[in-house]
N, C-alpha and C positions, 0 to 999 in steps of 0.2 A: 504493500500500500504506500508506505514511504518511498521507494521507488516511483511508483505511479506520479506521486503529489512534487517529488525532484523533477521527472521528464517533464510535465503537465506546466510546472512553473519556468522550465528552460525556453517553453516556447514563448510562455508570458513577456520573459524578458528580452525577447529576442522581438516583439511589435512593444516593447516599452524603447528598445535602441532604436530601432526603425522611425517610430514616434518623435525621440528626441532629435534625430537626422532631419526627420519634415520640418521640425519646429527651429533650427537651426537653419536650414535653407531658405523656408520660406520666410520672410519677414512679415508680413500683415498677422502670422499666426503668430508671431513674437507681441507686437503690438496691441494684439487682443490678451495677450498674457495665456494664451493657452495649455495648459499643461501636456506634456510628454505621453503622459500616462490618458489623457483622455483621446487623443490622437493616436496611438497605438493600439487604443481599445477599439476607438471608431472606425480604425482600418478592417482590425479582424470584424469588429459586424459587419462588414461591408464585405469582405469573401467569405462570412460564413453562411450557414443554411440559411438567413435570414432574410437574405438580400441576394448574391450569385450566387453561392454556394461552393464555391472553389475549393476551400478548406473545411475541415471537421473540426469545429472547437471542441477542446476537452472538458468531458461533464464535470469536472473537479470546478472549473473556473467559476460558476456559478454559488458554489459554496467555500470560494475565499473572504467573501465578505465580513462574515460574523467573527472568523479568531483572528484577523488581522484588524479589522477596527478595534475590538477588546486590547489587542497592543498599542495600539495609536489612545486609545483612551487611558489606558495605564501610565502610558508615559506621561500623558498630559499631568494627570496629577502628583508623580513622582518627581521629587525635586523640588515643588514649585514652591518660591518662595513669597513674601508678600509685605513691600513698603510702605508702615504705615505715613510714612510721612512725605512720600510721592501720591498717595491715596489722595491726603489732605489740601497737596497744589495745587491737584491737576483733578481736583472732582467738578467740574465745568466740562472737562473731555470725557469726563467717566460717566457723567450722567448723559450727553448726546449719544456715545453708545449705544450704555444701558436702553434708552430710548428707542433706537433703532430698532434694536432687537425683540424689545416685549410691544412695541406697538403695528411692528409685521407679524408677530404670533396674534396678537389683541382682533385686528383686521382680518388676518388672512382667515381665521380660522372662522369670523362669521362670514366673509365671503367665497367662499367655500362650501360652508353651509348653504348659504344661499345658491350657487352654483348647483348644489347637488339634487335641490329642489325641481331645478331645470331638467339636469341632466342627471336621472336616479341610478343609472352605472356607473357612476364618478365612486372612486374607493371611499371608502368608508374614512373620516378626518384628515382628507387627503390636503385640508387649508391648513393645515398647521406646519407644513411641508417649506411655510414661507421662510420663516427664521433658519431652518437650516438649510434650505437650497440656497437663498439669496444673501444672509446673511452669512452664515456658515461655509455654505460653498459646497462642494466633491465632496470633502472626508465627513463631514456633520449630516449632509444630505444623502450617505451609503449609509451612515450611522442609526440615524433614523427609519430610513428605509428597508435596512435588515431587521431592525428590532419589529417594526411594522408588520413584516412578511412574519416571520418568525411567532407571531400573534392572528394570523392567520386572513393579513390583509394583505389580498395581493397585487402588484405593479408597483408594490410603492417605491423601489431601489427605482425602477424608471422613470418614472416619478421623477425622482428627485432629480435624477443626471441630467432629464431632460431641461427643469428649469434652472438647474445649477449651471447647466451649458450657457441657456438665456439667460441667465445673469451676469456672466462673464463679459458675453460680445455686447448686448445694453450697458453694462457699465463704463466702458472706453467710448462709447457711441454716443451715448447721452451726457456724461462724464465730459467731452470735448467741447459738447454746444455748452453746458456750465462755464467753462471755462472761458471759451472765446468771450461769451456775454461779459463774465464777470473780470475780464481783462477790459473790454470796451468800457465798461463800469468807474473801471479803475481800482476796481478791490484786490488787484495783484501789484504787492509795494516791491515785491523781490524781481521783477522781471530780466532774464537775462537765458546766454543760447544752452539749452542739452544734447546731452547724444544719447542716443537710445539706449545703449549698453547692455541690449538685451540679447545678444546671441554670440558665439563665439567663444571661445577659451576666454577666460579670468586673467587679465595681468599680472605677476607674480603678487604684487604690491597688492594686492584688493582679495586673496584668498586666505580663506578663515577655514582653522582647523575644525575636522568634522568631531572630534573630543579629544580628550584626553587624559592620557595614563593614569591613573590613580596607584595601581600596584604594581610589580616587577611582573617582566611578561616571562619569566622562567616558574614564575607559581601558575599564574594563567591569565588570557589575555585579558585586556582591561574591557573590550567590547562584549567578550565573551559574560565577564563577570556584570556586567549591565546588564545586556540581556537578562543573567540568572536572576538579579533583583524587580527586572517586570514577572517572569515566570513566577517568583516566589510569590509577589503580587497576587497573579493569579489563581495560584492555585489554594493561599490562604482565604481572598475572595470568595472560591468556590466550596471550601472546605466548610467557613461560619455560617454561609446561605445555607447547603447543604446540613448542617445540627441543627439551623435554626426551623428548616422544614421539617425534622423529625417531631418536634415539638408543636409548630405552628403550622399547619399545612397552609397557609397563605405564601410563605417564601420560599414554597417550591414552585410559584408560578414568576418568581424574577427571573429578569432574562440575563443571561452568560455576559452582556456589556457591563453591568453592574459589579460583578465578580472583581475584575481587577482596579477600579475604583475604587472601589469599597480596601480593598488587599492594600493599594496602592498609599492613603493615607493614613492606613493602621501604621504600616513597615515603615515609611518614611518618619512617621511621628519616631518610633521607639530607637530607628535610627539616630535620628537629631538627638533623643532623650539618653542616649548610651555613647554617645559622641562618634556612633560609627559614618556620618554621613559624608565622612573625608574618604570614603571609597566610592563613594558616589560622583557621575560627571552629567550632569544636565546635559550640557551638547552630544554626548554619546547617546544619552536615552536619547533627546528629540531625535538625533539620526536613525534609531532604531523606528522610531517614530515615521521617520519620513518615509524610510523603505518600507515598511508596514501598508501605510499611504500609499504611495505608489500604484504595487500589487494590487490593493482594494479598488483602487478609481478604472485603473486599468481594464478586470478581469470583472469589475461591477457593469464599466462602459460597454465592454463586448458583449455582452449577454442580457443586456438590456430588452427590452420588448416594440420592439419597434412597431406594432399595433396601437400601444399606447397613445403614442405620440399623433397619431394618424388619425384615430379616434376619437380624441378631447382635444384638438387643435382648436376650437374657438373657446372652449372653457379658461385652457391654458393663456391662451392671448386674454382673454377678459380677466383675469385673476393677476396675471403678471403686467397689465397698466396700470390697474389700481393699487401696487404695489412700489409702484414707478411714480407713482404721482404722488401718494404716500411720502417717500423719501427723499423727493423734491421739496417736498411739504418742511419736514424735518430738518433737515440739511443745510436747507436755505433760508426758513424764513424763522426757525426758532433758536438756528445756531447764530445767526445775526443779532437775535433777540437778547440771545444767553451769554453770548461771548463776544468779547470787547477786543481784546488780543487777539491778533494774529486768522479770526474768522473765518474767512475765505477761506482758506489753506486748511484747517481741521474742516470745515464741512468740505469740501472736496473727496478727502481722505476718509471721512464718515460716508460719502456716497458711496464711493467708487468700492469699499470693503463692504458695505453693509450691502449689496446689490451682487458685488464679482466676486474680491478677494482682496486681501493685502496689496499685492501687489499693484491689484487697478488705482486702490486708492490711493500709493504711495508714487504711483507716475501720474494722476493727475496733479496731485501737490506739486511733482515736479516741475511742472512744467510755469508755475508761478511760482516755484524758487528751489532755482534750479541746485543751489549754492544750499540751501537747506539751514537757511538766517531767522526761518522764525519758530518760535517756540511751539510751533504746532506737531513736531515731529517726536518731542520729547514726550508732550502729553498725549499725544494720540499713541505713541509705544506705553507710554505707562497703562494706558484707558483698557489697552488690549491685554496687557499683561496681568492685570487686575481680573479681568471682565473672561476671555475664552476658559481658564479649567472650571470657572462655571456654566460654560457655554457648553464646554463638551458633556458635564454631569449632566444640563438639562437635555440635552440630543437624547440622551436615556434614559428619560426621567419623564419628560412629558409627553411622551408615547403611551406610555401607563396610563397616567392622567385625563388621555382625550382617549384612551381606551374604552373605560369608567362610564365616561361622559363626558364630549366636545363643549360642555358649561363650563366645567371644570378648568379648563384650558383659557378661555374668553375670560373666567374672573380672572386668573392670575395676570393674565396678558393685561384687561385692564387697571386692575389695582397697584402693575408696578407701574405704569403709563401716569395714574392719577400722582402716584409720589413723584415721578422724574418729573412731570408736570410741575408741581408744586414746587419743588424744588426749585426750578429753573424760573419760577416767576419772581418768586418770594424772596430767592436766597442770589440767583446769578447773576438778575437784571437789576436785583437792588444794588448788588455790586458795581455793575456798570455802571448806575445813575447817580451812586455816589462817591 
């Protein structure tokens, strides 16, 4: 069987280098920030049975989704640390955010509902899909979408890829007329020329180590021994669910994404508390993280359902404007409201992440300072640093929740909505006015 899941994954990576070759050649697919991994995915659906058929995907591909996100979500929580007093600067960036996020969960999920009223084969809570496709992206929106399946709701991994894709190419497309406007405006104080620097080999100068060593590599490798600290994660994860279902037959119905979460801030706590966390390297986990990622987007992309898409194509467009209009809403006219410094520049970067990815939002910033002179870049990293390992908890968390009951979901969405609201009247704009 491990055989099987070695050959099955050599082909995987073999349309993830192919992938990164396209995205290296072509440049418009740089400049949408494309990943590797969904473009390698998109090739094999495109010669598998689904489409020509040229090639035979392997049936393993389909069920890499679930113990690779579990390591992408372990990591996330392994390590992380948390500044209270970057919290305290930069809570202006942290509550637009916060914002973005519970007010596309708040929305999306009654429109959605509503949507579904229309069209009654639309998946069961399939609005709640908005915070992690658009805000989250690929790895939140497989995250979601396996927990979903896995619950016995099905398309929802296509689902998500599909608007995680739409959210990608709208974010630099819409992302751009922001900008130009808000350059004609004059709300771009840093203007000066960039280069794209998105393809091609790394400069010596500009390459950051992917971790590093914590012990002698003649005991064992330092990756290796990272790795063993998500494992141990998980399987302590699985181990407490598992007594606590002997006991409570309610926590035999958590799903396997919780396991190493849960593992993840126990080990790390007792770590820090016995001083063992000096064996631990953040950059190694996240890269274990990233290859993790990868795999998942990739082997999620290929085996997607391309019915789907073909099917809800006016729901999906009707669901994904009003989400668009949404965070124009946000973006523009309450980060204006909220924030005095630097504006422009963090809502840009609020767009373009809360719609594509990081990256979107970090090359519209750019391109209104290029040179990276205003303070928006510090508090919009702190806002995220803060803000995703509880993004990645709720991707597993509120699946459950709109399981339950799609109400369930719509209060939380709006009661955090009603405090970022409050906050940002009460507390941001009084700041600015006085």
């Amino acid at each position: 069987m491990f055989q099987t899941v070695i050959n099955d994954l050599m082909i995987l990576m073999v349309f993830l280098l192919i992938g990164f070759v396209i995205r290296e050649v072509c440049k418009p697919v740089q400049k949408l920030f494309i990943p590797a991994g969904i473009i390698g995915g998109a090739l094999a659906l495109i010669l598998g049975p689904q489409v020509f058929g040229i090639i035979e995907l392997p049936e393993t591909w389909s069920g890499m989704a679930t113990p690779t996100i579990n390591i992408v979500l372990t990591c996330t929580i392994f390590g992380t640390m948390i500044n209270k007093n970057k919290i305290k600067s930069y809570s202006g960036a942290i509550n637009v955010i916060v914002t973005t996020y519970f007010a596309q969960l708040f929305v999306g999920m009654l429109v959605g509902m509503g949507l579904c009223k229309i069209w009654p084969e639309l998946p069961e809570n399939w609005g709640i899909m908005s915070s992690f496709c658009f805000w989250g992206g690929h790895g939140a929106a497989t995250t979601a979408g396996t927990l979903f399946e896995d619950l016995g709701v099905d398309n929802m991994i296509s689902f998500g890829i599909i608007l995680a894709t739409l959210g990608l190419i709208l974010a630099m497309v819409l992302g751009m007329i922001l900008v130009n406007v808000g350059i004609r405006k004059g709300y771009g104080k840093n203007l000066g020329s960039t280069g794209s620097g998105d393809g091609g080999a790394l400069p010596m100068e500009e390459r950051k180590p992917l971790g590093y060593s914590t012990v002698s590599s003649s005991g064992i490798n330092s990756m290796a021994l990272q790795f063993c600290f998500i494992m141990l994660s998980i399987f302590l994860g699985g181990k407490i669910f598992g007594g606590l279902a002997t006991i409570i037959p309610f926590f035999s119905k958590i799903p396997a994404l919780l396991y190493g979460i849960v593992g993840a801030a126990i080990i790390w706590f007792l770590m820090c508390k016995t001083k063992l966390d000096k064996y631990a390297d953040k950059k190694s986990v996240d890269t274990i993280s990233g290859v993790a990622l990868e795999i998942c987007i990739c082997s999620a992309t290929a085996t997607l359902n391309l019915n789907v898409f073909a099917s809800y194509l006016v729901p999906i467009i009707i669901y994904t404007a009003i989400i668009m209009a949404l965070m124009f809403f946000i973006c523009i006219v309450l980060v204006k409201r909220w924030i005095k410094k630097d504006w422009f520049e963090l809502s840009l970067m609020a767009f373009g992440q809360g719609i594509g990815s990081t990256p979107s939002g970090l090359a519209l910033a750019r391109c209104v300072d290029p040179e990276t002179k205003t303070s928006a870049w510090e508090a919009f990293g702190v806002a995220l640093g803060c803000f995703v390992p509880v993004t990645s908890t709720l991707a597993a968390l509120l699946p459950l929740f709109a399981m339950q009951s799609p109400w369930y979901v719509v209060g939380i969405g709006f009661a955090v909505c009603v405090c970022t609201m409050l906050f940002g009247e009460l507390v941001l704009k009084k700041q600015i006015i006085h």
